[in-house]
N, C-alpha and C positions, 0 to 999 in steps of 0.2 A: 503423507501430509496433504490436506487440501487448504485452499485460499478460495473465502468468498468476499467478495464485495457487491455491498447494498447501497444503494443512495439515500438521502432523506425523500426524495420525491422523484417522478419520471419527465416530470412538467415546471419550469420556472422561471424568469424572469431576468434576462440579463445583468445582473447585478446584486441578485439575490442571494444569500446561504444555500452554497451547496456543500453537502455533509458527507462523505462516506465513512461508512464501518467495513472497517477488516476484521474476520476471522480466519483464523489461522487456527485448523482442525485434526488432532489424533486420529487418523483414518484408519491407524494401523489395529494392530492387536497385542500391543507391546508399550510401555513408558516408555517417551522420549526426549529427551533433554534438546530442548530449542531456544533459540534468540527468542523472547516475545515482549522485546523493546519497539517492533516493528515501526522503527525512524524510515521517516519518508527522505529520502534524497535522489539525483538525478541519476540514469541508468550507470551513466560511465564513471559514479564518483568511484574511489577506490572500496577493494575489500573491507568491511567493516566498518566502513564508512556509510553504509546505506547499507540498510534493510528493505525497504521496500520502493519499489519506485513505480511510475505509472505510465501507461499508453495513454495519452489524449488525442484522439484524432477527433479535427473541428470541422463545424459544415464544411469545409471546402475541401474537407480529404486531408488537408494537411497536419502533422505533428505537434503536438504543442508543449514546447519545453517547458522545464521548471521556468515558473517569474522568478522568482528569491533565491537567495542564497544561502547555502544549509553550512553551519557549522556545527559540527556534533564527532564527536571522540569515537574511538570504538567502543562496541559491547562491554559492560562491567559484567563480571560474576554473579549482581543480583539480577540482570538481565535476563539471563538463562533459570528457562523454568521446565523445571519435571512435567510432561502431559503425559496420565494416563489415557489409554484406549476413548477414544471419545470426546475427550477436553480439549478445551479450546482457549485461544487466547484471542481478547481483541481489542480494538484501537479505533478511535473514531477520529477522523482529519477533517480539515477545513479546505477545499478542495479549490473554494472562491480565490482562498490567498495565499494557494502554492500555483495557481495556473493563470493567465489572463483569459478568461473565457466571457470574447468581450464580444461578439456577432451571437446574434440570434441564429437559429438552424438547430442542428441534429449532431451529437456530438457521442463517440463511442468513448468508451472507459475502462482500461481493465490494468490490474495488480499485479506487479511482480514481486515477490518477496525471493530472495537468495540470501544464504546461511551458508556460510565461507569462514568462519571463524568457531574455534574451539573458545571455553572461559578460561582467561587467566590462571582460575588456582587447577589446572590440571583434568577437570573433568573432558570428553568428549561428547560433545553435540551433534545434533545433525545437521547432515549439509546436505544440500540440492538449491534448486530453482523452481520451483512451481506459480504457476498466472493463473491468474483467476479466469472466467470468463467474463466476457465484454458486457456492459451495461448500456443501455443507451438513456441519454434524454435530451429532453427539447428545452432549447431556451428560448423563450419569445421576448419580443425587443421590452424594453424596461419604458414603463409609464406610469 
């Protein structure tokens, strides 16, 4: 499995829509049955509680936790989808209003998705952990 994340832009404006897309890619040579709910929530929530969650490191080096608060169920059955060799799944978020990305600077970005959960009616999925790599962009002060 691979995990990419794209931005809408590299360059924007403190206060502006920032967008990313996840894809979540059949890298193998084989169908496999995956979570491609890919729900954003905070690293530590529990299993099945989050699919995907993110590194934000802000100009200043430091961490930037989720703003919000995510309430969301585990994976349902229709969650989980068959990718053949190739296929992909993907999700676009709003990145302005899960983060306070509120100083202008240079801000890195990158995906975690983890699949820790089989579906309900009995079938097995895959599990692992896979991150994306880091994105970067500039935010310049808002005017």
């Amino acid at each position: 499995m691979e995990l990419v994340l794209t931005l809408n832009t590299q360059i924007a404006r403190v206060n502006d829509a920032l967008m990313a897309t996840l894809t979540l890619r059949n890298d193998s040579e084989a169908a496999v049955l995956v979570n491609t709910r890919l729900v954003v929530n905070r690293a530590g929530a529990p299993a099945g509680f989050r699919d995907v969650s993110f590194n934000v490191t802000g100009p200043d080096g430091e961490a930037l936790p989720l703003a919000v608060k995510v309430n969301v169920g585990a994976p349902q059955p229709q969650h989980f989808q068959l990718l053949g060799p190739g296929e992909s799944a993907t999700r676009t978020v709003e990145l302005h209003r899960l983060f306070a990305l509120r100083k202008a600077g240079d801000y890195a970005i990158a995906a975690v998705y983890r699949a820790e959960t089989d579906p309900a009616d009995g079938r097995t999925a895959w599990r692992g952990s896979i991150e994306s790599a880091a994105v970067g962009v500039r935010l310049e002060p808002a005017g």
